[in-house]
C-alpha positions in Angstrom: 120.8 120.8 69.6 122.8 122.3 72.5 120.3 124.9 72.8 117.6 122.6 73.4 119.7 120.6 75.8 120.3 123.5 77.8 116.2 124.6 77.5 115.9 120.7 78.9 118.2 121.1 82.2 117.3 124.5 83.0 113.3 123.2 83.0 115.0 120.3 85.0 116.1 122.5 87.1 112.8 124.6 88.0 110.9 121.1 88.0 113.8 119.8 91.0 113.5 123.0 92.8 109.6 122.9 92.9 109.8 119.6 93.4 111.8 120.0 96.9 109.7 123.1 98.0 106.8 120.5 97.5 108.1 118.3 99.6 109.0 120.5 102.2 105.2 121.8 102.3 104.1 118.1 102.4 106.6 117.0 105.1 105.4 120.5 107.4 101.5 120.3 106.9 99.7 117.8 109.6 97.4 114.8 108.5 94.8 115.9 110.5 94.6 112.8 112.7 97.3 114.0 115.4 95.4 113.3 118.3 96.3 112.9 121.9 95.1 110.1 123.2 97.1 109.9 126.2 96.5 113.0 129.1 98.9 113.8 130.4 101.8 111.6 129.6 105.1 111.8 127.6 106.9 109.5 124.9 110.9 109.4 126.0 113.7 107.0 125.2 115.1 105.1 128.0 118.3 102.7 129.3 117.6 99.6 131.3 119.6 99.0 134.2 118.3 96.1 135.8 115.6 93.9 134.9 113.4 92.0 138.1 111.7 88.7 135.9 110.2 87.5 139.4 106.2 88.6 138.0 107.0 86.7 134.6 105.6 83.4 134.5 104.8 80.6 131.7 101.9 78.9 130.6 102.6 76.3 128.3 104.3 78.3 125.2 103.0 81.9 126.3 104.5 84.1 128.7 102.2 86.2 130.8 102.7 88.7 133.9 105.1 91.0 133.7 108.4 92.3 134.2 109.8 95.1 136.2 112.7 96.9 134.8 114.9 100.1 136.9 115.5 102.7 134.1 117.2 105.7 133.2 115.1 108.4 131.1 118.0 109.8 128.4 114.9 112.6 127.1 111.9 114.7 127.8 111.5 116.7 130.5 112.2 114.0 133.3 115.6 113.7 131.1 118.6 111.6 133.9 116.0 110.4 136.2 115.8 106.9 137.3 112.4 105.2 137.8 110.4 102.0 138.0 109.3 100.9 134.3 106.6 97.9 133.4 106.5 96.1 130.3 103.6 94.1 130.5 103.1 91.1 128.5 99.3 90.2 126.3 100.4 86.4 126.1 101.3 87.2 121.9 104.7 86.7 120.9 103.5 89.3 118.1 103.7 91.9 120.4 105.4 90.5 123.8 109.0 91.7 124.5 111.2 90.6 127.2 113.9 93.5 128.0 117.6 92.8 129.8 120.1 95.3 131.2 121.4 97.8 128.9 119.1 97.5 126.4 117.0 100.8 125.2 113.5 101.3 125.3 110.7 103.4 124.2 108.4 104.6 127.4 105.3 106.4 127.8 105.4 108.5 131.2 102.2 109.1 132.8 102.1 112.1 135.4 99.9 113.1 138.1 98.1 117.5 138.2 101.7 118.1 139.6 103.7 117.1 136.6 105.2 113.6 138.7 105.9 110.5 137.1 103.0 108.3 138.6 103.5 105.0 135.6 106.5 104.2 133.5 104.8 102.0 130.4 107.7 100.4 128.6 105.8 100.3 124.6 108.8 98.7 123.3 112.4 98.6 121.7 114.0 101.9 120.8 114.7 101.8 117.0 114.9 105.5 115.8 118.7 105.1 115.6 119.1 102.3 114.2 116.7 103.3 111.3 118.0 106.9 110.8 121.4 104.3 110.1 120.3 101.9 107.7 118.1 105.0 105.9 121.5 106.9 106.2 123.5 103.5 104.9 121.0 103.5 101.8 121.5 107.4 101.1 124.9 107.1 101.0 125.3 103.7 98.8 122.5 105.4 96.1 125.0 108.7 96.1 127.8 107.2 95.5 126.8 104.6 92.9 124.8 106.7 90.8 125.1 110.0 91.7 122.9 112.8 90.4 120.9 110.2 89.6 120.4 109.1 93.2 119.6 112.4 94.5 116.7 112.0 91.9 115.9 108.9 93.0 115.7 110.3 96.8 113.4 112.9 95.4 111.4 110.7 94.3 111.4 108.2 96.9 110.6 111.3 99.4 107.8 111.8 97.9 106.4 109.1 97.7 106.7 108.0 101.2 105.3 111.8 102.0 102.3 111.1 99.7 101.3 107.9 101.0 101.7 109.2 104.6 99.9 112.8 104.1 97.5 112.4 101.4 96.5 108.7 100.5 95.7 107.7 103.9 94.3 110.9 105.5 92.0 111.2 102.6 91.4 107.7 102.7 90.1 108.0 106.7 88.1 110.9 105.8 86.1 108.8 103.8 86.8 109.5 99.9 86.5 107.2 97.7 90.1 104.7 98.3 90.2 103.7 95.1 90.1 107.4 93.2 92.3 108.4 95.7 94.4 105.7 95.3 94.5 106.0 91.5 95.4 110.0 91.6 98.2 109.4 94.3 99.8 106.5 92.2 99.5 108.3 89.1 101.0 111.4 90.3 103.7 109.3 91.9 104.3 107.8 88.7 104.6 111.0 86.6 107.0 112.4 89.1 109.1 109.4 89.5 109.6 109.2 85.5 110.0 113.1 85.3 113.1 113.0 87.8 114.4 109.7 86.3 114.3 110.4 82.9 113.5 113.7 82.8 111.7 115.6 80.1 112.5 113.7 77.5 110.0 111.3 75.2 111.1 108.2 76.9 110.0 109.5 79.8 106.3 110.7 78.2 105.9 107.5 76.5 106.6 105.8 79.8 103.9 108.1 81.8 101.2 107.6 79.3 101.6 103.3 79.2 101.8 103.4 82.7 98.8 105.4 83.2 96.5 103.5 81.1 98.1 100.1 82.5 97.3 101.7 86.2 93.0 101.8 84.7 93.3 98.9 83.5 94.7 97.4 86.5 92.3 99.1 88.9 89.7 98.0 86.5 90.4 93.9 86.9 91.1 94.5 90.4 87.5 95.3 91.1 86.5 92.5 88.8 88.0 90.1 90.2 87.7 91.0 93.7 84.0 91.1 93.2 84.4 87.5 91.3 86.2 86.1 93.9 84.2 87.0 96.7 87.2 89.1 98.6 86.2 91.8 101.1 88.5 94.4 102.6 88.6 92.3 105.7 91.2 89.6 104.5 93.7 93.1 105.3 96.0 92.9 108.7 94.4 95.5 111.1 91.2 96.4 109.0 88.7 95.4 111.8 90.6 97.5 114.1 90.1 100.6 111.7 86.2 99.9 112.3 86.7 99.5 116.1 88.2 102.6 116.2 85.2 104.4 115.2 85.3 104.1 111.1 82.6 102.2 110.7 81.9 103.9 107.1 85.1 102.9 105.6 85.1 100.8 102.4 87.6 98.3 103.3 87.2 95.7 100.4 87.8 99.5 98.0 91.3 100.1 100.1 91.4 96.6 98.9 91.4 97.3 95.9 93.1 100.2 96.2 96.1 98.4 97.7 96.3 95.7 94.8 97.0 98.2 91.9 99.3 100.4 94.2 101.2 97.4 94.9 102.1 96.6 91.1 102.3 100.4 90.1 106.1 100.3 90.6 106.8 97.9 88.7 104.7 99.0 86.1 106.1 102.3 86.0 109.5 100.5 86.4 108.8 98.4 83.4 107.5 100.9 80.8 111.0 103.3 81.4 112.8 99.9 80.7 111.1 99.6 77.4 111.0 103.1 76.6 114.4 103.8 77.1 115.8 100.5 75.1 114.2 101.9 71.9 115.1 105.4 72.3 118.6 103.6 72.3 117.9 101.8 69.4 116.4 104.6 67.3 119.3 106.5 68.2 121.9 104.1 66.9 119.5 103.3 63.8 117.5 106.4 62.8 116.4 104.4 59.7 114.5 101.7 61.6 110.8 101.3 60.5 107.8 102.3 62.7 107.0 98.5 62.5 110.3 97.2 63.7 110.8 99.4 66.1 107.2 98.1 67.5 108.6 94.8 67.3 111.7 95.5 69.0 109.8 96.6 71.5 107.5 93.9 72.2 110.7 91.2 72.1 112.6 93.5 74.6 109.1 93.3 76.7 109.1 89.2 76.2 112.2 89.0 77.7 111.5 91.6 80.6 107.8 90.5 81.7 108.9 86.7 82.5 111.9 88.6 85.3 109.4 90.9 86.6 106.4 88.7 86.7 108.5 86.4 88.9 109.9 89.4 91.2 106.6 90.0 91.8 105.5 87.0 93.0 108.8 86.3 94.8 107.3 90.0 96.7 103.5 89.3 97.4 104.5 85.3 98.5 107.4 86.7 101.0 105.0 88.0 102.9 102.9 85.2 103.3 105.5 82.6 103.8 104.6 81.8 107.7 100.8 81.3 106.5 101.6 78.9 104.0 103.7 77.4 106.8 101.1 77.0 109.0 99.0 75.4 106.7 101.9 72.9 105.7 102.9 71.8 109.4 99.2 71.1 109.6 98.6 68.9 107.0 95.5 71.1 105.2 94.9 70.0 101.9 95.5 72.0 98.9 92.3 72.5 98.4 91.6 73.9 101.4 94.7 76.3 100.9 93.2 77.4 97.7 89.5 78.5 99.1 90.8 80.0 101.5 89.9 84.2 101.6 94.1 85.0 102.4 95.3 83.0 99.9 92.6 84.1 97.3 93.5 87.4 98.1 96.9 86.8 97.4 96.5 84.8 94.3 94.5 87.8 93.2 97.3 90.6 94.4 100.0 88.2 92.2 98.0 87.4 89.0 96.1 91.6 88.5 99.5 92.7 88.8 101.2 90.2 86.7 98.7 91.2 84.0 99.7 94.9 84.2 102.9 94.1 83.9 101.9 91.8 80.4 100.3 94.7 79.0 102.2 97.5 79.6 104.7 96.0 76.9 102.6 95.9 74.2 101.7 99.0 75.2 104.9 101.0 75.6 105.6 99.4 72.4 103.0 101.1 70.7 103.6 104.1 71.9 106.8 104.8 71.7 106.6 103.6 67.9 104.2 106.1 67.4 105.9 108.8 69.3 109.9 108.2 68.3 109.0 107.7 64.3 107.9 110.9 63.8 111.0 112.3 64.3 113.4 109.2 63.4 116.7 111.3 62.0 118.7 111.3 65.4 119.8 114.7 64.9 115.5 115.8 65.2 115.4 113.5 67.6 117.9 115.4 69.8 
């Protein structure tokens, strides 16, 4: 038993330090979509020191002109200089700002053949810092709380983000097919995550194989019923824009459906590990537990678990959409209305496809692990 323990952790081990050298290679390689649009010009942080509101002017709600700020460039190559920045307003609270003195500000310098600052475009807000603290602030809490455990889940969450950012949406714009793509990304996502969670162990195996088949499945009613409901890809924030900006050949209603099984492929994932680790528990403390009622413990543990996580995700997809169902509250539209509607059809869609993952990935998980944890019920083989 030890010596399989110590076969586990030193495969753990290798699997970690691939794992980061795989990161570091994704995090280094470019998307291929670093282009630069602006001749010419340079991205710096900058300090207001006086704000002049004298071209701002109101009509009715919206705010339109702009405003004229004196600023002090703390980086780039123009680093301590003081110059006249614009932040123009587009009449959108969306997108309209309104800076005061001492605030901080992300600029785009424009310069003439002679490298002098010739426009000072204040884009918006500085943030950086104040992300690298509440990323810092969550590091630190997930170290301390769980320890090795949270370095795993770092790993994982890395990756992830590094995935999405340098493979799913490059190959996406290059025009591959979104929803392959978005099936091997979330897959491979999902093996890693389990693997560095639970490591090589047959809760963890049991876990990637339910989730896998729940992700086909999943993508599978996702086209179905996208088709059935008559959703395209342009019910998505900023899809038009993609074709604007010259990807006409895009798929959008397939990153449609992409983006509905991505979005329940955590909790999937997170779902089947809950399962798969409660009857590993349970064979563990009762090695003489039948195949059958180990299947059935399963499926009750998954009864209890699918009515939290249905409602967490609905509590997610609904968050977001709590201003539009707003809207059409102050305004009196009936329900109806609401209903028919393509955003809320899309969201009722998002909700209910995952929801139904989430319902069969019990039964599932169940199965599986019955199957897989039977065959060697005595804990010491199991070990």
């Amino acid at each position: 038993m030890l010596k399989n323990i110590l076969f586990t952790n030193k495969k753990e081990l290798i699997f970690i330090a691939v794992f980061f050298l795989f990161i570091f290679i994704l995090a280094i390689i470019p998307t291929g979509f670093e282009k630069q649009i602006y001749v010419n010009s340079e991205g710096v942080r900058a300090k207001v020191i006086s704000v002049d509101n004298s071209g701002m002017y109101k009509t009715g709600m919206i705010t339109q002109g702009g405003q004229n700020c004196e600023i002090e460039i703390e980086t780039g190559s123009h680093k301590g200089e003081n110059v006249k920045g614009v932040n123009l307003f587009v009449g959108k609270y969306e997108f309209d700002k309104i800076f005061k003195e001492g605030d901080k500000s992300w600029v785009l310098l424009e310069f003439d053949s002679e490298g002098n600052i010739i426009f000072a475009n204040m884009i918006d807000y500085y943030r950086i810092d104040k992300q690298i603290f509440l990323i810092g602030l969550f590091v630190l809490t997930i170290i301390i709380f769980s320890g090795f455990t949270g370095v795993r889940t770092l790993l994982s969450f890395s990756f992830a983000v590094l995935s999405i950012w340098k493979i799913l949406i490059p190959l996406m714009l290059k025009g591959y097919n979104p929803l392959f793509v978005g099936l091997i990304v979330g897959n491979a996502l999902t093996v890693t995550t389990l693997l560095l969670v639970a490591g090589f162990t047959k809760k963890a195996y049991a876990a990637i194989i339910s989730s896998i088949g729940c992700s086909l499945i999943t993508a599978f009613i996702a086209v179905i019923f996208t088709r059935y409901f008559n959703i395209d890809g342009t019910v998505m924030q900023w899809s038009e824009s993609l074709l604007y900006a010259g990807f006409m050949s895009l798929d959008l209603t397939s990153i449609f459906e992409a983006g509905v099984y991505l979005a329940c492929s955590g909790a999937i994932l997170d779902l089947a590990i809950d399962i798969s680790a409660s009857l590993e528990e349970i064979i563990k403390n009762n090695p003489g537990i039948t195949k059958k009622n180990l299947i059935k413990s399963g499926l009750t543990i998954g009864k209890s678990v699918v009515g939290s996580q249905t409602t967490t995700l609905l509590l997610a997809y609904m968050g977001s959409y709590i201003s539009v169902m707003m809207v059409y509250m102050a305004q009196g539209t009936p329900m109806m209305n609401i209903l028919n509607s393509k955003a809320i059809s899309a969201e009722i869609l998002h909700t209910f496809v995952g929801c139904l993952g989430l319902v069969l990935v019990s039964p599932l998980t169940s199965l599986i692990c019955g199957f897989m944890y039977y065959k060697n019920k005595f804990t010491e083989k199991f070990l």
